[in-house]
PDB file of N, CA, C and O in Angstrom:
ATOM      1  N   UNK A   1       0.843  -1.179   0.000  1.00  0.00           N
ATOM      2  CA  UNK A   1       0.000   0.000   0.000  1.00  0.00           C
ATOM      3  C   UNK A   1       0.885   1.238   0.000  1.00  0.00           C
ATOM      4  O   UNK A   1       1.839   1.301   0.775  1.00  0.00           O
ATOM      5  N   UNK A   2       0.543   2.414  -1.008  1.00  0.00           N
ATOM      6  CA  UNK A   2       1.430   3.721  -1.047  1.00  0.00           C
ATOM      7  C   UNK A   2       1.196   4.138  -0.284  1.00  0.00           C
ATOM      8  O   UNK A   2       0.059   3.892   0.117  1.00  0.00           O
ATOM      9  N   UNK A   3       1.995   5.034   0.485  1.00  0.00           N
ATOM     10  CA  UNK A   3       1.613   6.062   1.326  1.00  0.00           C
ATOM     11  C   UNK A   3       1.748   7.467   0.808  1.00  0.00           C
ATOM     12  O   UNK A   3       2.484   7.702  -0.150  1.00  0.00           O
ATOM     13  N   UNK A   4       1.066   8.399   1.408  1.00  0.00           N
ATOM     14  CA  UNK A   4       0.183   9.477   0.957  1.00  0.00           C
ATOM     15  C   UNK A   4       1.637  10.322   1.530  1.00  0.00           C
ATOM     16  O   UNK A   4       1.807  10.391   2.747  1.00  0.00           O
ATOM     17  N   UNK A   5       2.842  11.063   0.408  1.00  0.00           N
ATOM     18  CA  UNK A   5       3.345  12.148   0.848  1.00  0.00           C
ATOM     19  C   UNK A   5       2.765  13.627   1.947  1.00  0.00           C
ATOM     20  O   UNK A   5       3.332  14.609   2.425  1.00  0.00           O
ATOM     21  N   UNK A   6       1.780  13.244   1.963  1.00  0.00           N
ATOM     22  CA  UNK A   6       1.153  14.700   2.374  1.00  0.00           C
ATOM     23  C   UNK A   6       1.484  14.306   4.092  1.00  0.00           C
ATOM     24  O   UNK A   6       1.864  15.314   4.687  1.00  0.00           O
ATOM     25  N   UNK A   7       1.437  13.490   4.677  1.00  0.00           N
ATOM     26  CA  UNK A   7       2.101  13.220   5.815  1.00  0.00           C
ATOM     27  C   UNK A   7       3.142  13.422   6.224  1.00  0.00           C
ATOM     28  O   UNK A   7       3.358  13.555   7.428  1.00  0.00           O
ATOM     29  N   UNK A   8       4.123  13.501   5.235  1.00  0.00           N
ATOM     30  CA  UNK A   8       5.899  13.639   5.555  1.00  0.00           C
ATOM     31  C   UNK A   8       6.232  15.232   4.770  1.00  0.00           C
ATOM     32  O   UNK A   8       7.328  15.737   5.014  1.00  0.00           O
ATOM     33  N   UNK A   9       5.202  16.025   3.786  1.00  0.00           N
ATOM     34  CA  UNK A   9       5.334  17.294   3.274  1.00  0.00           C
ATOM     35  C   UNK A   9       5.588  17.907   4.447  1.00  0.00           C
ATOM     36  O   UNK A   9       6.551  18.673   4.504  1.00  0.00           O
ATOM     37  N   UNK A  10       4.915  17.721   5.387  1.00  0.00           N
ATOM     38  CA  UNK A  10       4.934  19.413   6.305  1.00  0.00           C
ATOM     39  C   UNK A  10       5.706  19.258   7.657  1.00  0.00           C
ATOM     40  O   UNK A  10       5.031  19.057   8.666  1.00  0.00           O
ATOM     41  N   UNK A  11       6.994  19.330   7.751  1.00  0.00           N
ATOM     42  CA  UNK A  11       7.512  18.721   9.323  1.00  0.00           C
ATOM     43  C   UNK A  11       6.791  19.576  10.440  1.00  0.00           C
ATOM     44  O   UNK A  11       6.186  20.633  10.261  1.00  0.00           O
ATOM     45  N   UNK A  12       6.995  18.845  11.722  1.00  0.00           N
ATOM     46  CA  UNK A  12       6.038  19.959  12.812  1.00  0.00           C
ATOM     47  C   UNK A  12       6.781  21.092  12.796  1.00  0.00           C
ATOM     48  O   UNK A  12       7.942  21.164  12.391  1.00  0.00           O
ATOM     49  N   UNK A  13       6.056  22.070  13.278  1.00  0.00           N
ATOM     50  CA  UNK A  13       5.997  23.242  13.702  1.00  0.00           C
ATOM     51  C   UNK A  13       6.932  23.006  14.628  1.00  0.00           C
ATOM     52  O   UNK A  13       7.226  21.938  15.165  1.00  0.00           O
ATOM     53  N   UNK A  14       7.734  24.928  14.901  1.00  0.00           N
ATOM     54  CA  UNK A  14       8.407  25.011  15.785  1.00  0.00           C
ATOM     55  C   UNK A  14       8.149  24.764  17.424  1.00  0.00           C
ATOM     56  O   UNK A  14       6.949  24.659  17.677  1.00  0.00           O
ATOM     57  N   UNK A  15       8.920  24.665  18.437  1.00  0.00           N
ATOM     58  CA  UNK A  15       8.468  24.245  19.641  1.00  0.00           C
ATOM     59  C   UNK A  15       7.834  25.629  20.283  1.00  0.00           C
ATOM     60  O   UNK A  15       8.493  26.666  20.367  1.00  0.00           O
ATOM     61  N   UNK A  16       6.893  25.542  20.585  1.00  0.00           N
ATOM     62  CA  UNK A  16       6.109  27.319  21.036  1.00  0.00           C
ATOM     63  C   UNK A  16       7.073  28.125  22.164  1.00  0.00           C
ATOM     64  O   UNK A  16       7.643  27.428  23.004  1.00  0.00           O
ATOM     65  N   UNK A  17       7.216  29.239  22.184  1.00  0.00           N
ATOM     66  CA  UNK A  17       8.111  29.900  22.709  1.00  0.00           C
ATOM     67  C   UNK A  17       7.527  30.008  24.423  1.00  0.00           C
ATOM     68  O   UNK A  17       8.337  30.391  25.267  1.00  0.00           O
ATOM     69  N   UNK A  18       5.964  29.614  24.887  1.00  0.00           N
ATOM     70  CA  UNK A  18       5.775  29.866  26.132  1.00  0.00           C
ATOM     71  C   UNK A  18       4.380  28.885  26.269  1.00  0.00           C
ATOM     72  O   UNK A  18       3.782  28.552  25.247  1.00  0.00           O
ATOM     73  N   UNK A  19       3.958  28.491  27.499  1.00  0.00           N
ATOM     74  CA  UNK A  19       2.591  27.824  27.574  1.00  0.00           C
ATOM     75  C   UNK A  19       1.572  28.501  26.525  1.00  0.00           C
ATOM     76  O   UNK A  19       0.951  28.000  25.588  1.00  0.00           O
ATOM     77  N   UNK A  20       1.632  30.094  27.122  1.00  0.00           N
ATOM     78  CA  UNK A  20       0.057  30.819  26.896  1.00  0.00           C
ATOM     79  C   UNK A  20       0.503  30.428  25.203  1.00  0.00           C
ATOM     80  O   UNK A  20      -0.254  29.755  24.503  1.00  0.00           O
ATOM     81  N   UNK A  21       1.962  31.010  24.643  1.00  0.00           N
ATOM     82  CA  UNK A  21       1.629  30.858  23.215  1.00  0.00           C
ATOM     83  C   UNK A  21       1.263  29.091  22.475  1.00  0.00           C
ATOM     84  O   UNK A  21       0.736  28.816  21.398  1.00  0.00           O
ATOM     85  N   UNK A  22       1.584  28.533  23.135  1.00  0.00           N
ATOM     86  CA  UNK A  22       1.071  26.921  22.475  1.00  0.00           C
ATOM     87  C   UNK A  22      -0.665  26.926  22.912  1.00  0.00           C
ATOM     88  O   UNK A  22      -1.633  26.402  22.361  1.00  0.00           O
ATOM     89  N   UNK A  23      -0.594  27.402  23.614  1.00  0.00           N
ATOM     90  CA  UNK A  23      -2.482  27.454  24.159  1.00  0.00           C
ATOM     91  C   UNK A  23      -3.438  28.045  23.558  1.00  0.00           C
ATOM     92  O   UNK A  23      -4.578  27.591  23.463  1.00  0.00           O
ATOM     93  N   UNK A  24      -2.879  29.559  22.910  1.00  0.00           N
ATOM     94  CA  UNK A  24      -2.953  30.131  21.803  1.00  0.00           C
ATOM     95  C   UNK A  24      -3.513  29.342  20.257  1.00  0.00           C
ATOM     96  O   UNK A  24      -4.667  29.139  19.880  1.00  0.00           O
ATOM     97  N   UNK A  25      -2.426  29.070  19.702  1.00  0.00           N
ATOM     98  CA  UNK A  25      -2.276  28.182  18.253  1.00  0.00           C
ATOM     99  C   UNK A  25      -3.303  27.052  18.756  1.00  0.00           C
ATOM    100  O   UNK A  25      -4.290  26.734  18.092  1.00  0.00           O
ATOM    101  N   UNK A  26      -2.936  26.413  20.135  1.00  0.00           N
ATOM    102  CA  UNK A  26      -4.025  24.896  19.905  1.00  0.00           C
ATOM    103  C   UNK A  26      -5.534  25.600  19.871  1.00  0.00           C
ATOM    104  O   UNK A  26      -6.326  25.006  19.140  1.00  0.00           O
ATOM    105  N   UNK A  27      -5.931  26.511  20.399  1.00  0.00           N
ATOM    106  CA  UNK A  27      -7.320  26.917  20.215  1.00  0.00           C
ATOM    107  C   UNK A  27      -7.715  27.691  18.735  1.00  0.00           C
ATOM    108  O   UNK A  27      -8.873  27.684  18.315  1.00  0.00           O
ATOM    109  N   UNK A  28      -6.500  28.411  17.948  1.00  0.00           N
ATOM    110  CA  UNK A  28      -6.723  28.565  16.384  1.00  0.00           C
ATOM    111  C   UNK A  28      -6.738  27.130  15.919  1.00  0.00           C
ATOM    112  O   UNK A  28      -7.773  26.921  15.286  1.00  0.00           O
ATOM    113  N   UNK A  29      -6.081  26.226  15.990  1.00  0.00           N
ATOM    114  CA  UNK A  29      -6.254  24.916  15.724  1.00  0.00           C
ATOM    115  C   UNK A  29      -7.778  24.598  15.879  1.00  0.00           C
ATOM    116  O   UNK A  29      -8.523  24.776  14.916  1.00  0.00           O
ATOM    117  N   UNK A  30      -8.138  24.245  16.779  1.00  0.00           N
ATOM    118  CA  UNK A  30      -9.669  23.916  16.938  1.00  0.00           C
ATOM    119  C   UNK A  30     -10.523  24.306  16.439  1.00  0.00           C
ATOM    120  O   UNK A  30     -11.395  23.582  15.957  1.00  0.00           O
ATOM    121  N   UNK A  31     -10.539  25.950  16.390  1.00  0.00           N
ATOM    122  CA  UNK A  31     -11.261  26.155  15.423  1.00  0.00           C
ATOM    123  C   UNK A  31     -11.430  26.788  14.546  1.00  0.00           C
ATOM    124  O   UNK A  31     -12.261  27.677  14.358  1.00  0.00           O
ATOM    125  N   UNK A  32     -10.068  26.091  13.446  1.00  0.00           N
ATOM    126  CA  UNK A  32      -9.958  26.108  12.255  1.00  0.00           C
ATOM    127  C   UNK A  32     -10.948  24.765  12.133  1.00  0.00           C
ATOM    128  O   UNK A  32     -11.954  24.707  11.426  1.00  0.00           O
ATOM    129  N   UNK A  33     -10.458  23.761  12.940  1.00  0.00           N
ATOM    130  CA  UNK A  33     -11.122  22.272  12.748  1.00  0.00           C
ATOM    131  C   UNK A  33     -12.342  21.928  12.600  1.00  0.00           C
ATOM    132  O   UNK A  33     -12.828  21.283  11.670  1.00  0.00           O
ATOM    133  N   UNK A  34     -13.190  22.639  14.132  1.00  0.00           N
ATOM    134  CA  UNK A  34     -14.318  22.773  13.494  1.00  0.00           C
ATOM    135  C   UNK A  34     -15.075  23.370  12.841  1.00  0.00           C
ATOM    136  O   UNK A  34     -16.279  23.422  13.095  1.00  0.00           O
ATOM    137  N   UNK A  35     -14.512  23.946  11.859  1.00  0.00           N
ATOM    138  CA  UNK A  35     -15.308  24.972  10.605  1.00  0.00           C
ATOM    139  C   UNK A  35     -15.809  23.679  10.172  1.00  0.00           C
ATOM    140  O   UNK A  35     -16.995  23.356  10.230  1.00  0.00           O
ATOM    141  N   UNK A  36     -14.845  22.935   9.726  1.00  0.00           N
ATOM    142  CA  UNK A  36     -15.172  21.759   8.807  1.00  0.00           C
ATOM    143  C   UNK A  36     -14.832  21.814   7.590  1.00  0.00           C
ATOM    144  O   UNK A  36     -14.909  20.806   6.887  1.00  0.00           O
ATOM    145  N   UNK A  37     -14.365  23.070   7.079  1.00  0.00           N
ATOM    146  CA  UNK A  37     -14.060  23.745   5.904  1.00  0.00           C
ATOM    147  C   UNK A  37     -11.963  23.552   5.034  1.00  0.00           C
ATOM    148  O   UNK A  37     -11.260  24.022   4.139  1.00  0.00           O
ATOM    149  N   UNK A  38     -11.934  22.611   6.081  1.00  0.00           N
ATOM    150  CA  UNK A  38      -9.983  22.047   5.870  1.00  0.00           C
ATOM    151  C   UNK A  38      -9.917  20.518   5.105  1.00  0.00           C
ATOM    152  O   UNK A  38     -10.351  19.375   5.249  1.00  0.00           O
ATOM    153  N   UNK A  39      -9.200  21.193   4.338  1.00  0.00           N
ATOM    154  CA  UNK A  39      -8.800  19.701   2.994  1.00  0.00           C
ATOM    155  C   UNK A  39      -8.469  18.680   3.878  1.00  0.00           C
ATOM    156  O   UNK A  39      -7.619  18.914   4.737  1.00  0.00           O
ATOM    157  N   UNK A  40      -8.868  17.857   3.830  1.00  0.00           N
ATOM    158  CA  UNK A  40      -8.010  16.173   4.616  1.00  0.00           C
ATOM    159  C   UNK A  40      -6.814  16.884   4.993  1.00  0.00           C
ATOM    160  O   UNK A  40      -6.607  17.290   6.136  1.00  0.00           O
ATOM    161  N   UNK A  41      -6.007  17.034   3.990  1.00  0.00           N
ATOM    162  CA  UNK A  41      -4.152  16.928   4.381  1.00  0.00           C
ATOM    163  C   UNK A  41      -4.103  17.724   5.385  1.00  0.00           C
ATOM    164  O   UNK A  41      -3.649  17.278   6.439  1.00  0.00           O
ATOM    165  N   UNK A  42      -4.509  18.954   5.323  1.00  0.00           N
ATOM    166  CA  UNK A  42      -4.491  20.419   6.689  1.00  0.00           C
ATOM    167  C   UNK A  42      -5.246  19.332   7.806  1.00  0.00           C
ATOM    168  O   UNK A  42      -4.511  18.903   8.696  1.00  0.00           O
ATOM    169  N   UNK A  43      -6.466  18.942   7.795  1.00  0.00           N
ATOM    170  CA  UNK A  43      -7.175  18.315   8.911  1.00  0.00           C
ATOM    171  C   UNK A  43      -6.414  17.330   9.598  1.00  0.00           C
ATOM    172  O   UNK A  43      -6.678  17.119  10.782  1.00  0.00           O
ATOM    173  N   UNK A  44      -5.302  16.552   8.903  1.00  0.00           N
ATOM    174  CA  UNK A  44      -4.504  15.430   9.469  1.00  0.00           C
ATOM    175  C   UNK A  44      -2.946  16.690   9.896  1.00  0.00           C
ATOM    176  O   UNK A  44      -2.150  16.309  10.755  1.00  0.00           O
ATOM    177  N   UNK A  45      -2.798  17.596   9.444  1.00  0.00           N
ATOM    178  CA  UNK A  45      -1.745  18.418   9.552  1.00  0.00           C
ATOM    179  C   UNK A  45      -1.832  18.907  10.641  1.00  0.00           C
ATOM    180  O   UNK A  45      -0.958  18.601  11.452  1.00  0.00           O
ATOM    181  N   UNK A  46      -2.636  19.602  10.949  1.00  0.00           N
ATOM    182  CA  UNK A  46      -3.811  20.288  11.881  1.00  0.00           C
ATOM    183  C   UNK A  46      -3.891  19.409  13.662  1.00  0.00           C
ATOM    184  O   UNK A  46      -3.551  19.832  14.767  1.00  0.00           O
ATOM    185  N   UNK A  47      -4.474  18.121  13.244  1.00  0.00           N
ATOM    186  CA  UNK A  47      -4.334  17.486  14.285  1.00  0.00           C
ATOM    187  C   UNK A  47      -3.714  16.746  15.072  1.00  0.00           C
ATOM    188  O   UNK A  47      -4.080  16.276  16.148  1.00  0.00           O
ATOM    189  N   UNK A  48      -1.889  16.548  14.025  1.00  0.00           N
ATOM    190  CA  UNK A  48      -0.820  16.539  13.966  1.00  0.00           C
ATOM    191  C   UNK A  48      -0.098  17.689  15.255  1.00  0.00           C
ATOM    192  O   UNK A  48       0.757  17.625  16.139  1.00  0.00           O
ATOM    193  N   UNK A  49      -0.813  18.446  14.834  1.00  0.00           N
ATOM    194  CA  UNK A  49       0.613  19.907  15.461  1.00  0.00           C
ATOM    195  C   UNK A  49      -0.524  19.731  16.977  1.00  0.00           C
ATOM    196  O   UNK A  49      -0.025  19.714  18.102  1.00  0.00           O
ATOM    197  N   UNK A  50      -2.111  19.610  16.758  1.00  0.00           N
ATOM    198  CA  UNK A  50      -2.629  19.615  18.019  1.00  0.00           C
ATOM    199  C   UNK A  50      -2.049  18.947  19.264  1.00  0.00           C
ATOM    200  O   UNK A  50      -1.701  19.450  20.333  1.00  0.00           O
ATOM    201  N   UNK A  51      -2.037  17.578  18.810  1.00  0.00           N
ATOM    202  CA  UNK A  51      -1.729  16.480  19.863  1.00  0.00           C
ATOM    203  C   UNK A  51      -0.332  16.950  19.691  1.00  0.00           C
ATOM    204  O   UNK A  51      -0.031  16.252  20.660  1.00  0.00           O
ATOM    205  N   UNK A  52       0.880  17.526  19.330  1.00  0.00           N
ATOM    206  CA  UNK A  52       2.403  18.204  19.975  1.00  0.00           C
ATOM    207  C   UNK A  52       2.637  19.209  20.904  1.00  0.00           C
ATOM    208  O   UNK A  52       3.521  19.499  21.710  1.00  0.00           O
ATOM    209  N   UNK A  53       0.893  19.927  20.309  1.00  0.00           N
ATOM    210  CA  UNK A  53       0.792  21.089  21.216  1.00  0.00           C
ATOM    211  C   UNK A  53       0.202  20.906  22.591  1.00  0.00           C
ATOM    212  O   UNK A  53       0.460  21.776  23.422  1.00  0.00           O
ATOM    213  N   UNK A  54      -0.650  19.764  22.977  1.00  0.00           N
ATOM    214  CA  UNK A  54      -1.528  19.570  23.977  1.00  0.00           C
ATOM    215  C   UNK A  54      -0.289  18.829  24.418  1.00  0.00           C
ATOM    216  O   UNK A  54       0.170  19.724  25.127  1.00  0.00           O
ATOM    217  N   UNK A  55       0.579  17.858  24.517  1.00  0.00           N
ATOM    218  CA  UNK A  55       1.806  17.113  24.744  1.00  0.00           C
ATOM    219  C   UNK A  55       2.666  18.333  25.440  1.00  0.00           C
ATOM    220  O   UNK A  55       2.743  18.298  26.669  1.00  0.00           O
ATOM    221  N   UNK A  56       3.397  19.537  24.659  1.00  0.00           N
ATOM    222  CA  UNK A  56       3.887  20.254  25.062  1.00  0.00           C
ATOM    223  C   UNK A  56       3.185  21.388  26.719  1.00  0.00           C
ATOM    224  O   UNK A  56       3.617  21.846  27.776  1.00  0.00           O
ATOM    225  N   UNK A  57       1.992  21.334  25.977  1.00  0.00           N
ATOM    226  CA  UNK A  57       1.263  22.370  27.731  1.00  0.00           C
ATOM    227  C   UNK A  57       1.025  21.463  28.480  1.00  0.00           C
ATOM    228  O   UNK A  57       0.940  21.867  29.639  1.00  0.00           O
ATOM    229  N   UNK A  58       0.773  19.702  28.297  1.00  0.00           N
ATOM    230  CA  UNK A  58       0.838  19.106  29.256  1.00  0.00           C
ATOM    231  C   UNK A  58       2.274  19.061  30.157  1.00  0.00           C
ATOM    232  O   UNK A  58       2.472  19.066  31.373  1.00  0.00           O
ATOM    233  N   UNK A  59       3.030  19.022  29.186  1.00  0.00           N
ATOM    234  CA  UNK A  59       4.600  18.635  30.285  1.00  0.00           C
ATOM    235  C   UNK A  59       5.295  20.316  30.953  1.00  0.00           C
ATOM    236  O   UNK A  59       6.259  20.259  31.716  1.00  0.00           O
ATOM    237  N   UNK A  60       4.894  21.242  30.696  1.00  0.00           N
ATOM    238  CA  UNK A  60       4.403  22.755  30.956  1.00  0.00           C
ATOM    239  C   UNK A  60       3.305  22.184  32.497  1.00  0.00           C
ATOM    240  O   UNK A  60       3.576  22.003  33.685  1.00  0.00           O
ATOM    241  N   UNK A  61       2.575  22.110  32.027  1.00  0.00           N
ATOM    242  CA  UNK A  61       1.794  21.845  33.469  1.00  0.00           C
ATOM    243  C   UNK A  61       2.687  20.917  34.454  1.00  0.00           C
ATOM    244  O   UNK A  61       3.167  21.309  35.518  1.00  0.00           O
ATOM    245  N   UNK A  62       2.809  19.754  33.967  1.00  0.00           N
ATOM    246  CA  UNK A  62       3.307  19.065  35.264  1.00  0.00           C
ATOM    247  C   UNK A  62       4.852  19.573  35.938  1.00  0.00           C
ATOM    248  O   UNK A  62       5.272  19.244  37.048  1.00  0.00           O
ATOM    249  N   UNK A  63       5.524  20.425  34.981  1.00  0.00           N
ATOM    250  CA  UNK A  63       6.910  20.923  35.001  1.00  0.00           C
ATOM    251  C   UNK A  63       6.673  22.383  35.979  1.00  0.00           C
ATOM    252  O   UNK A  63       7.635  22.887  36.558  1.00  0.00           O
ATOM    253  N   UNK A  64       5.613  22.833  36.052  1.00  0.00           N
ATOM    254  CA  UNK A  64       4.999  23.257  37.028  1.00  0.00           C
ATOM    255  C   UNK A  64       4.308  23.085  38.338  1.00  0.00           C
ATOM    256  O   UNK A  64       4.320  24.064  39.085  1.00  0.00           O
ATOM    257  N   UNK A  65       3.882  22.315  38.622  1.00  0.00           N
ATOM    258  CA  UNK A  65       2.937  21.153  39.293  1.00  0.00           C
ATOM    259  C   UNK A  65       3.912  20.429  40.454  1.00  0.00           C
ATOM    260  O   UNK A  65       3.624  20.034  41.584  1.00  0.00           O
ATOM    261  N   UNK A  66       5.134  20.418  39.746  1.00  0.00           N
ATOM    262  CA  UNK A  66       6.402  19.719  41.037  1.00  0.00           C
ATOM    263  C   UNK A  66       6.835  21.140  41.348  1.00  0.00           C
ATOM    264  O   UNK A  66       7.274  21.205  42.497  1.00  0.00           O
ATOM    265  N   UNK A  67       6.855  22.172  40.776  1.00  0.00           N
ATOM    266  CA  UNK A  67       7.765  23.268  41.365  1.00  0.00           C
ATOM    267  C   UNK A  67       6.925  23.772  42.596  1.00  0.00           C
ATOM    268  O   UNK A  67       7.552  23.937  43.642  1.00  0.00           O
ATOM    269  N   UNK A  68       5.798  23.993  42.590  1.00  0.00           N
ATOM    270  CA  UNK A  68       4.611  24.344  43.164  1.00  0.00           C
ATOM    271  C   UNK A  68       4.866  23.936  44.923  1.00  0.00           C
ATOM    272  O   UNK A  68       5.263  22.860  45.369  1.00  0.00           O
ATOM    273  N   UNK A  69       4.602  24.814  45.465  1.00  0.00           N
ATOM    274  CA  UNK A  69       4.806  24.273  47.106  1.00  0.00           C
ATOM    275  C   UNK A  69       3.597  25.152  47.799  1.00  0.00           C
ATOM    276  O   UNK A  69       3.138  26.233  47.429  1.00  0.00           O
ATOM    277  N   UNK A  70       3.213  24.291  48.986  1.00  0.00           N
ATOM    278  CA  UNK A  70       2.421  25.344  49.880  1.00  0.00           C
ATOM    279  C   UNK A  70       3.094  24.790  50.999  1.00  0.00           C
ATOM    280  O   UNK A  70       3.738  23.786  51.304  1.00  0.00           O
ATOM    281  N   UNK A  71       2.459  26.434  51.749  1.00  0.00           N
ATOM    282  CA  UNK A  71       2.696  26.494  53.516  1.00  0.00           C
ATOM    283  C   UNK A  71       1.734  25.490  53.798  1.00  0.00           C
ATOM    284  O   UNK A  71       0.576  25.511  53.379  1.00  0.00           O
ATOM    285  N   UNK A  72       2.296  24.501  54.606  1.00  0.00           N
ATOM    286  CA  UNK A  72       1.238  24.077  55.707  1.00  0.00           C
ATOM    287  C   UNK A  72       2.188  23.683  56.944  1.00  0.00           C
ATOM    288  O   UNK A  72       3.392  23.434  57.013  1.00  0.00           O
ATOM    289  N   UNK A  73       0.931  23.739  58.092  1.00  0.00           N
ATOM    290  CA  UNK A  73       1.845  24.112  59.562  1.00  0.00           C
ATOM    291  C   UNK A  73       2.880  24.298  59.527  1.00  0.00           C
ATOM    292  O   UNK A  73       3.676  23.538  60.078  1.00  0.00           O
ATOM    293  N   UNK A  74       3.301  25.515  58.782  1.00  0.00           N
ATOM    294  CA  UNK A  74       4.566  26.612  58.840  1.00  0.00           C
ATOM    295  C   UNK A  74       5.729  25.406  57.998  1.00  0.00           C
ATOM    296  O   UNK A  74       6.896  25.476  58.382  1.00  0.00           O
ATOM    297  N   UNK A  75       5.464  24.560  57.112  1.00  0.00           N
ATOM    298  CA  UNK A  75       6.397  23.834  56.563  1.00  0.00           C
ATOM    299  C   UNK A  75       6.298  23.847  54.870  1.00  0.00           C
ATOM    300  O   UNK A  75       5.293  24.368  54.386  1.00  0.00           O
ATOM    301  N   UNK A  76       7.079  23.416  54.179  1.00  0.00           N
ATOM    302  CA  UNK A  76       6.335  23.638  52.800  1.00  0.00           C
ATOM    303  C   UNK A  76       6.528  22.461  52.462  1.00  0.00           C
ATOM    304  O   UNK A  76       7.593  21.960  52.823  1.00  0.00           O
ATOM    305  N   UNK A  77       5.569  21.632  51.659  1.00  0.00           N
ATOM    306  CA  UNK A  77       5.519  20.526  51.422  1.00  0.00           C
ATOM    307  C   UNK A  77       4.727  20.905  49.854  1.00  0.00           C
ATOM    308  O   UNK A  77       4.170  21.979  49.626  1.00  0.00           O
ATOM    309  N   UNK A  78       4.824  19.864  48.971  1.00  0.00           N
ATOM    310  CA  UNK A  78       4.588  19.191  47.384  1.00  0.00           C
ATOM    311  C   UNK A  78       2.895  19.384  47.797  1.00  0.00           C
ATOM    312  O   UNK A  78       2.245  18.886  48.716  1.00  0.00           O
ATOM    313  N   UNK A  79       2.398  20.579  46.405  1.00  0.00           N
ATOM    314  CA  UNK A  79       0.908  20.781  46.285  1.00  0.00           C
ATOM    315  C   UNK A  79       0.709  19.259  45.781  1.00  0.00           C
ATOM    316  O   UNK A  79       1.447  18.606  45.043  1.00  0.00           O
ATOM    317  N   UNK A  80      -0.165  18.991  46.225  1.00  0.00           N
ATOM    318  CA  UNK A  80      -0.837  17.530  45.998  1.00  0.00           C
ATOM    319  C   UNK A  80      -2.216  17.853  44.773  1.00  0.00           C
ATOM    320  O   UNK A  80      -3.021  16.931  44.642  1.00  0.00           O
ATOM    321  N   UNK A  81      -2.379  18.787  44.158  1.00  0.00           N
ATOM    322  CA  UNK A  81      -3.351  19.344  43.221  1.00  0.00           C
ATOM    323  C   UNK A  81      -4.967  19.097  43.591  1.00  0.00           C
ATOM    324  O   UNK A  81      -5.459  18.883  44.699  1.00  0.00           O
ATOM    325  N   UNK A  82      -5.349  19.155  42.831  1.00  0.00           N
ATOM    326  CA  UNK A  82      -7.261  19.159  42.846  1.00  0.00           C
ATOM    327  C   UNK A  82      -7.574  18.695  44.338  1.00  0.00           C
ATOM    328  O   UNK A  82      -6.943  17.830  44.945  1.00  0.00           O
ATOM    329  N   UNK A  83      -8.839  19.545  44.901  1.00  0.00           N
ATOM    330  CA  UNK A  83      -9.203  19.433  46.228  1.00  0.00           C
ATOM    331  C   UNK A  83      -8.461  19.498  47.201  1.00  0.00           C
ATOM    332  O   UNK A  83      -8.934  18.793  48.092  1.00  0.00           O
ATOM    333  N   UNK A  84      -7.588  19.951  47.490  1.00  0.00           N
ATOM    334  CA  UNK A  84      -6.605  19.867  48.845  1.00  0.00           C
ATOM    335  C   UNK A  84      -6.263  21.339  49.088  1.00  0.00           C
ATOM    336  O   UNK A  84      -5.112  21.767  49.161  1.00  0.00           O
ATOM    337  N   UNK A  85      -7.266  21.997  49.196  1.00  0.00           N
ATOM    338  CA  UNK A  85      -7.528  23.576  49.578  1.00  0.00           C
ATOM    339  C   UNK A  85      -6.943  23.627  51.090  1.00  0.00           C
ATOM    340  O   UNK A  85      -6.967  24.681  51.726  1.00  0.00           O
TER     341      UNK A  85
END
């Protein structure tokens, strides 16, 4: 079976210069996507750079997430995230 050049035409995109700007592009991404109005190749291109970009603010989050400390009884200990107000 051939495979379709249009997969290997477009290498990814550069690595985004900050969270907000990859957070940025992935939401022009989306919705460029759902117009519905993108040739196959852009739509597979498209959702290509998405899942690098959601990959990249994920490891942004957790690369954050260990730096993160709170006071408790005057000590600082590892935010343990969601619900632990």
């Amino acid at each position: 079976m051939a495979r379709s050049t249009a997969s290997t035409a477009s290498p990814p995109g550069p690595a985004p210069a900050s969270y907000e700007d990859a957070l940025a592009e992935l939401d022009r991404l989306v919705q460029a996507m759902e117009t519905g109005q993108l040739p196959l190749d852009r739509l597979l291109d498209s959702y290509r750079r998405g899942a690098d970009l959601l990959q990249f603010c994920r490891s942004r989050l957790d690369a954050v997430e260990q730096q993160v400390k709170v006071l408790e009884d005057g000590q600082l200990k590892p935010w343990q995230g969601e619900g632990d107000a």
